[in-house]
C-alpha positions, 0 to 999 in steps of 0.5 A: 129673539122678540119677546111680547110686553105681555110677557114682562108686564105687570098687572095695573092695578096689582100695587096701588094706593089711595089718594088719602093714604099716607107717604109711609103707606106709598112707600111700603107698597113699592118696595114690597110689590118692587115698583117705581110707579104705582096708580093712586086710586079715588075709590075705583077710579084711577086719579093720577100715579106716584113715582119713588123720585117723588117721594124723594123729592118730598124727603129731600124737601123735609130734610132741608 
């Protein structure tokens, strides 16, 4: 059975971030919208995305 990706897509701009908010901030809106990648906003135009292994990269570069 073929499901259409409508079916299992997210909405893009349900979980997004700003470009001046915070790692803690962008961290918090994935875990709470369950989401790996989210769009990171300049007012109402889309810059650029996030992904969680970004963010652990960042950690991993402050645990050094």
């Amino acid at each position: 059975m073929l499901i259409n990706v409508s079916e299992v897509m997210r909405p893009v701009f349900s979980n997004c971030v700003d470009e001046n908010d915070n790692t803690a901030e962008t961290v918090q809106v994935m875990l709470t919208g369950k989401v790996n990648i989210i769009p990171v906003m300049e007012g109402d135009r889309a810059v650029g995305i996030i992904r969680s292994i970004d963010l652990f990269n960042i950690i991993g570069e402050l645990l050094e």
